[in-house]
C-alpha positions in Angstrom: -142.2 57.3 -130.7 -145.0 57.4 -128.0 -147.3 55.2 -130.1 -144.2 52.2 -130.1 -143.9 52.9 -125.8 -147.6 52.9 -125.3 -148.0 49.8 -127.9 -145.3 48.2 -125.5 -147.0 48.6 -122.5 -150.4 47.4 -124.0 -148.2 43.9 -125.1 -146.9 43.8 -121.6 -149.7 44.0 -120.2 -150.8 41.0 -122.4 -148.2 38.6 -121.5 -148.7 39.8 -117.7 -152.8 38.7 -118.1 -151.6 35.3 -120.1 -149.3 34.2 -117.6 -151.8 35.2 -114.6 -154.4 33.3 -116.5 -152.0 30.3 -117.7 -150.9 29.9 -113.5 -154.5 30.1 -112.5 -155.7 27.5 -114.6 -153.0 25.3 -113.4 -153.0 26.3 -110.1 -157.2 27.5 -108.8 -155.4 29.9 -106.8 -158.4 32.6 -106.9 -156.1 35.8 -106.4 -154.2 34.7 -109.1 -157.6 34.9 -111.5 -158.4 38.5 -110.0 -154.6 39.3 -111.0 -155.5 38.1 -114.6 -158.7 39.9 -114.7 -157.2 43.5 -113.2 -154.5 43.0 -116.1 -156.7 42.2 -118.5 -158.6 45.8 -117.8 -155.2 47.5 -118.0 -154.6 46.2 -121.1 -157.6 47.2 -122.6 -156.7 50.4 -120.8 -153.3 50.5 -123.0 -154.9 49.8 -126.3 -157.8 52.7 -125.2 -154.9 54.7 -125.2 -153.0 54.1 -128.3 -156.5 54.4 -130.1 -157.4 57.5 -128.5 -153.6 59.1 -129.3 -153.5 57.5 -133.1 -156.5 56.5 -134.4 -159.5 58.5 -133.0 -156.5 61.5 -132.7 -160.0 63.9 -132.8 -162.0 62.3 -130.3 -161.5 62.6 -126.2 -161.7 58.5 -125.3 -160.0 59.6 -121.9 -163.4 59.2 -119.9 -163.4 55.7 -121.3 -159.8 55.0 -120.7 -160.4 56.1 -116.6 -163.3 53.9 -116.3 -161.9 50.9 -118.0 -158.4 51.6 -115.4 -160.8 52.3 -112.3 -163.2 49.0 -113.5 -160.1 46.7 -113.9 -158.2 48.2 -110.2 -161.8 47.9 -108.6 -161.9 43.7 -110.0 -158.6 43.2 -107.7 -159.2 45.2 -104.8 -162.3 42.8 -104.8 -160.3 39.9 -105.3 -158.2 41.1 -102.8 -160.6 41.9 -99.8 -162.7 38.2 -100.4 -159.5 36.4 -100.1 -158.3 38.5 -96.6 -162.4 37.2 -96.0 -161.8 34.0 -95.7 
């Protein structure tokens, strides 16, 4: 049952990163292409973590799974803080 929940949120996380992505490319608003990048690290974040909790069961990939969360939070905090910049 966790795997299906954590699968889930990896998929939402998709569509959340498509539709950022879609709107920017239609739009150029650059906060939106920040959005899509953050949610494009926390999806690789989800599947990270159904890996680690089905197929690599053995193997610790939480280090891994905190830098890919802090990597993809630190893209939109720096979206963030060059559009208050200008």
């Amino acid at each position: 049952m966790p795997v299906l929940i954590f699968s889930l949120c990896a998929l939402t996380a998709l569509a959340c990163t498509l539709m950022l992505a879609r709107t920017y490319l239609r739009t150029r608003v650059r906060l939106l292409f920040w959005s899509a990048l953050c949610f494009a690290g926390l999806t690789a974040n989800n599947v990270l973590l159904v890996l680690d909790k089905t197929v690599f069961a053995d193997i610790d990939l939480s280090t891994w799974r905190l830098v890919v969360a802090l990597a993809a939070m630190l893209m939109l905090v720096f979206g963030l803080v060059m559009e208050r910049g200008q």
